[in-house]
N, C-alpha and C positions, 0 to 999 in steps of 0.2 A: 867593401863597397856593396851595396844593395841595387836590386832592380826592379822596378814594379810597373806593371803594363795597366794602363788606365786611362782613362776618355776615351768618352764615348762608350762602349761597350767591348771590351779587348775577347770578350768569347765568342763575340761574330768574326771573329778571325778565324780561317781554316789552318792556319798556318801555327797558332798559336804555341800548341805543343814544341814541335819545331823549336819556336822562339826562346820558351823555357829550357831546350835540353841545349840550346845557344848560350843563352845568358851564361850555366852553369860551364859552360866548355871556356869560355874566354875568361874566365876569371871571378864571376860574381858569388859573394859566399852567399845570398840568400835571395831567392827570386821570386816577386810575390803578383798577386793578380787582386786588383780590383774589379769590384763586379756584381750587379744588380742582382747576381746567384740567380735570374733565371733556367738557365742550361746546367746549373749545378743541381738545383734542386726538380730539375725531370729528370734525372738520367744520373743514377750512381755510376753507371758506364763512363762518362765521364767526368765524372771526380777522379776515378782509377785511371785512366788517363791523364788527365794534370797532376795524382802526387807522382807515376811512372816515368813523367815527365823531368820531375823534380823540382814541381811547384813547392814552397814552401812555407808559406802564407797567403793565407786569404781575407780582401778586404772586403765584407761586403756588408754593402746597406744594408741596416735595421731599423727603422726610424720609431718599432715599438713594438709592442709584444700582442695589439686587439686590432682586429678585423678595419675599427674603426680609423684607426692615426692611419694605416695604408689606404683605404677610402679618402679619408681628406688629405692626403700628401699626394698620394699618388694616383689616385682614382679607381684604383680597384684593390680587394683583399687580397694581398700579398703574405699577409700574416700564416696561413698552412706551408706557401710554398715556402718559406725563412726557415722553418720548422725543419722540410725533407730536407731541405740544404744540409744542416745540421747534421742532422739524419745519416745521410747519405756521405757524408764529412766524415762520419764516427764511422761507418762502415770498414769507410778504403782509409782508415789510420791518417787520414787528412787533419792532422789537429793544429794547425795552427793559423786557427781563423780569429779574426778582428772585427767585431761587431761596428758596423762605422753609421750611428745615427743622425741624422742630419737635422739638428733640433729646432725647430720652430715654435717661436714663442706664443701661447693661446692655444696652440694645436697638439704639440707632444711634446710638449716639455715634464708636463704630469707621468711621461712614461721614465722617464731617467730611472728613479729606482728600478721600476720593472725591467729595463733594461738591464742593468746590474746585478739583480735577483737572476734573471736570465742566464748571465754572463757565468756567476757564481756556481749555477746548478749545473752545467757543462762546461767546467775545466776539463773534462779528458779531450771537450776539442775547442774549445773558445778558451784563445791566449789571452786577449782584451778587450778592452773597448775604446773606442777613437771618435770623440765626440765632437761635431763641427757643424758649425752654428749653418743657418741657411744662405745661400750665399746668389748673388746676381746673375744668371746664366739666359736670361733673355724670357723665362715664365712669369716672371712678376716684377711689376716695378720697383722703380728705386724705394719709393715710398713705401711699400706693400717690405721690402727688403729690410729695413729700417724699424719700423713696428715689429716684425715677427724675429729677427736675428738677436741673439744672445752671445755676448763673448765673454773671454776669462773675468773683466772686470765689475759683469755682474751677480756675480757669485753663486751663480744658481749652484752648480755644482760644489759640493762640500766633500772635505776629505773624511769625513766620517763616510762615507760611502762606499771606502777603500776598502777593501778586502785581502787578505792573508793569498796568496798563490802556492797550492800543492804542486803542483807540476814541475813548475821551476824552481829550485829551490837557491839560485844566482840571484832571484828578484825578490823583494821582500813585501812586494806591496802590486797591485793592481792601477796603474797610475790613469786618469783621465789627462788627455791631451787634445786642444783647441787649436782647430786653425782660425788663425785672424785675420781681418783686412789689416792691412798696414798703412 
């Protein structure tokens, strides 16, 4: 059974660490953190912290590899601090992160490869990628949702994009996976 701490922002918890050396005491074989990797990428001190903890998986937003796609997704250049994340990941042996882009149709869907090229060139700490279309959380309308949201059945994603994993050698392939409305 897995465990992963998510909404909202789970690193504005003080308690967090804590939580993780919990999940693993009661029983969880793997305990992972989603996370905008703001506080991961200021502070290798705390990356060392969540893998000591016995974090071991990290989901965090990457919605593209250029200054730009974070300017129009999220309004400011996020794109360096993604980067120290990484960084700072490979430092403290943190290697089991999850690049999770949040794809929007017209805006960064042109980043998909680049995200993947990305994903490819840091296996020693990027496990995969988890690609999930845009979804309704009260920023934009239904309409606005509709237009930009991409799911499994429009093909954007193709498995020639799949790539061979060194790391693991249990998995034979680098899989993309979509969350859907149902």
């Amino acid at each position: 059974v897995l465990l992963q701490f998510a909404g909202g922002e789970p690193t504005m918890r003080d308690d967090l660490f804590d939580l993780i050396r919990k999940g693993h005491e009661v029983g969880f074989i793997e305990v992972m953190l989603s996370t905008n990797g703001v506080k991961l990428g200021k502070s290798v001190e705390y990356c060392r912290k969540l893998k000591n903890a016995g974090l071991d998986a990290v989901y965090l937003q990457f919605d593209g590899c250029t200054p730009e796609t974070y300017k129009k997704i999220r309004g400011v250049n996020l794109w360096p601090l993604k980067q120290k994340v990484i960084e700072n990941c490979r430092e403290v042996g943190l290697s089991g992160v999850m690049l999770v882009p949040t794809v929007c149709k017209g805006i960064n869907d042109h980043e998909i490869g680049n995200i993947m090229d990305y994903a490819k060139e840091n296996t020693d700490v990027v496990a995969g990628v988890v690609f999930q279309p845009v979804s309704l959380c009260g920023r934009i309308s239904y309409e606005e949702l509709m237009d930009m949201r991409y799911t499994t059945s429009d093909g954007r994603i193709k498995s020639g994009i799949w790539f061979k994993i060194k790391k693991y050698p249990n998995q034979q392939n680098c899989s993309v996976v979509l969350t859907l409305k149902v």
